[in-house]
C-alpha positions in Angstrom: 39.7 139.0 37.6 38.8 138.5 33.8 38.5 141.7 31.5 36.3 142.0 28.8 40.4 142.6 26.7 42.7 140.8 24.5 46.3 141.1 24.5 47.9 142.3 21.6 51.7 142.5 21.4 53.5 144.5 19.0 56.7 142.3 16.9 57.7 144.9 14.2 60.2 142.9 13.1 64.2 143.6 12.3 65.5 146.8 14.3 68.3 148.7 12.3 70.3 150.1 15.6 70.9 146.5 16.6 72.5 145.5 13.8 69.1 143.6 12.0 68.5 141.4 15.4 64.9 141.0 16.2 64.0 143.1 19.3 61.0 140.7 20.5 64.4 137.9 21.4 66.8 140.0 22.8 67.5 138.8 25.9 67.2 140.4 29.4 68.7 138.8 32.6 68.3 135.8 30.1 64.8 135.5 29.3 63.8 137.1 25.5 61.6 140.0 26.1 58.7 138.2 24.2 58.8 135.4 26.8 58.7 138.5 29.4 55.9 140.1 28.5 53.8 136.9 27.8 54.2 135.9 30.9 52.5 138.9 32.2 49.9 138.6 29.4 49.2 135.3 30.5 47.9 135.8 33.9 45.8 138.8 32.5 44.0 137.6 29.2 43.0 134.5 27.7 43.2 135.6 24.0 46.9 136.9 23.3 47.7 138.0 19.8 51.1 138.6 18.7 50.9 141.0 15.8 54.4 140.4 12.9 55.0 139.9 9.8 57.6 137.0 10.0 55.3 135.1 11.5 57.0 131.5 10.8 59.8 133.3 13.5 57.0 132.7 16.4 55.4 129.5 15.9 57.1 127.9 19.0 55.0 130.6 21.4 51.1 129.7 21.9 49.5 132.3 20.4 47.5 133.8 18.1 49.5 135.4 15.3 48.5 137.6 12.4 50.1 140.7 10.4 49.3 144.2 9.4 46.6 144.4 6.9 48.0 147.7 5.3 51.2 147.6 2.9 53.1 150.3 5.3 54.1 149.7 8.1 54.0 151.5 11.4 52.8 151.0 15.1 49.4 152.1 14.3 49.1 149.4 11.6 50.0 147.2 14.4 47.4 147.9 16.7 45.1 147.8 14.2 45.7 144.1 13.1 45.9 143.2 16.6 42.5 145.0 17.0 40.9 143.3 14.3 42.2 139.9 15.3 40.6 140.1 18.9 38.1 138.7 20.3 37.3 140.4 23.4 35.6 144.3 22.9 39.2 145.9 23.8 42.5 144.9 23.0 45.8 146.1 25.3 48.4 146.9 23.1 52.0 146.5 24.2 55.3 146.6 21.7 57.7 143.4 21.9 60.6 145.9 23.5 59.5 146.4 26.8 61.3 143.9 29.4 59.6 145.4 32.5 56.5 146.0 31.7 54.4 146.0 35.4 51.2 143.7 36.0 49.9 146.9 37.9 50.2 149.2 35.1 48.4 147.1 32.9 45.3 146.2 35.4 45.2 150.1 35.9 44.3 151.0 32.3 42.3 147.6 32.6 40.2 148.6 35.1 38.8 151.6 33.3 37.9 150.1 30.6 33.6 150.3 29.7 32.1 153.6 30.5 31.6 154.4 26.9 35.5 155.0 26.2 37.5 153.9 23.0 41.0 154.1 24.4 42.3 154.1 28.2 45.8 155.3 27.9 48.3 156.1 30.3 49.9 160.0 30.6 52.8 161.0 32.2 54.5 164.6 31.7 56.2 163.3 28.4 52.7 162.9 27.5 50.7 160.0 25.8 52.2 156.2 26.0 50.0 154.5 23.5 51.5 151.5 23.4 50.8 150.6 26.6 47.1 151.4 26.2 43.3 149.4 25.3 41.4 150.4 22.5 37.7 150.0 21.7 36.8 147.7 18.9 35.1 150.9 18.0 38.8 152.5 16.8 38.9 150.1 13.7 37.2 152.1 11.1 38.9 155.2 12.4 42.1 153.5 12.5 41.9 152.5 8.8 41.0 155.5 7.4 44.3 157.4 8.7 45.9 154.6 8.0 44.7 154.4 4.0 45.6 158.2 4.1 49.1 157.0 5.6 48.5 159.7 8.6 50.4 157.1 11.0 50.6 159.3 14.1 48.8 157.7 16.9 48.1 160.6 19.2 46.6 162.3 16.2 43.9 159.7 16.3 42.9 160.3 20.0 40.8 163.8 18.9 38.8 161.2 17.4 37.9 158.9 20.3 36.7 159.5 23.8 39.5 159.1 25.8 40.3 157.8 29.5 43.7 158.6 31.0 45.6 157.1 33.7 47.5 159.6 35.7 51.3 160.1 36.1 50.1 160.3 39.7 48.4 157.2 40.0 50.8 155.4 37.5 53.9 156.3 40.2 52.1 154.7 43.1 52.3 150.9 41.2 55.7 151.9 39.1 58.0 154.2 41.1 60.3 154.6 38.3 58.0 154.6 35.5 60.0 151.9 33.9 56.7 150.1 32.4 57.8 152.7 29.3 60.9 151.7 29.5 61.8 150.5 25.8 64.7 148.9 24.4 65.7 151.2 21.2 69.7 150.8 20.8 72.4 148.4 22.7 73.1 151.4 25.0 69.1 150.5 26.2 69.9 146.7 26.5 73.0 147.8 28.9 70.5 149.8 30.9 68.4 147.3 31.0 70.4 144.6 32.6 72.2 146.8 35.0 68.3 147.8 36.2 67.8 144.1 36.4 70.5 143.3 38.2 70.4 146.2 41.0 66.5 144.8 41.1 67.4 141.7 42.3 70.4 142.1 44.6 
């Protein structure tokens, strides 16, 4: 099924607990996240944006790249260059850390998209994930306003758009384990990570 959705994925760049690697090609059970997570993108949009500013770093993936607009830098800036760059009405936002990522959790917030809503978002009991989420082309003006006024909190911005969540509830009937949210922060994560791959697939 095609969505009316680009996919946006988050590269912020150098990441100071890993001693300055770049999280986006780390390596999981051998494959770079990046290559992970566009896989997945691939079989669910046909307008993938990658979002960085080091972009010469990405030229040997097919996609669309472009950087934050706004001198500081945070996720919000992010999604908001991806936003502007789509071409679809809503953009899925994912960051370049998350190696297990589910199809199902993504065509859950994808499903809900329309019905006059600016962001679908999933919520479990540790409350928003917003970077596993779809915004409205709607958000952009919004969006750059905070940002301008450097208020870079996310779920701040959600008092200011009609929002549609995705359960916990539901969420645990495609992702037992919730590991979709699962990011990779520190090497202790990247340890976790391959030890959940590896009891995965014996």
């Amino acid at each position: 099924m095609t969505y009316p959705c680009s996919g946006v994925i988050l590269a912020g760049g150098l990441s100071t607990r890993f001693s300055g690697r770049n999280k986006a090609l780390i390596q999981v059970g051998g494959r770079s996240v990046l290559d992970r997570i566009c896989s997945l993108f691939q079989e669910l949009f046909d307008d993938i944006i990658l979002v960085t500013n080091e972009p010469l770093r990405y030229l040997e993936w097919d996609l669309t790249i472009t950087t934050d607009m706004f001198p500081v830098r945070s996720s919000l800036t992010g999604i908001h260059a991806g936003l502007f760059a789509a071409t679809r009405p809503y953009a899925f936002c994912t960051a370049c850390d998350t190696p297990f990522l589910k199809k199902e959790v993504v065509e859950m917030v994808l499903e809900r998209l329309g019905g006059g809503h600016d962001v679908i978002v999933p919520e479990i009991s540790a409350g928003f994930e917003p970077l596993c989420a779809a915004y409205s082309k709607r958000c952009l003006e919004v969006m750059a306003r905070h940002i301008a006024q450097e208020q870079l909190q996310i779920k701040r911005l959600f008092r200011k758009f009609r929002v549609r969540t995705v359960s916990e509830q539901r969420l645990l009937e495609k992702d037992p384990d919730l590991l979709s949210f699962f990011n990779i922060n520190a090497p202790e994560d990247l340890v976790k990570a391959e030890r959940l791959l590896a009891g995965a697939l014996s």
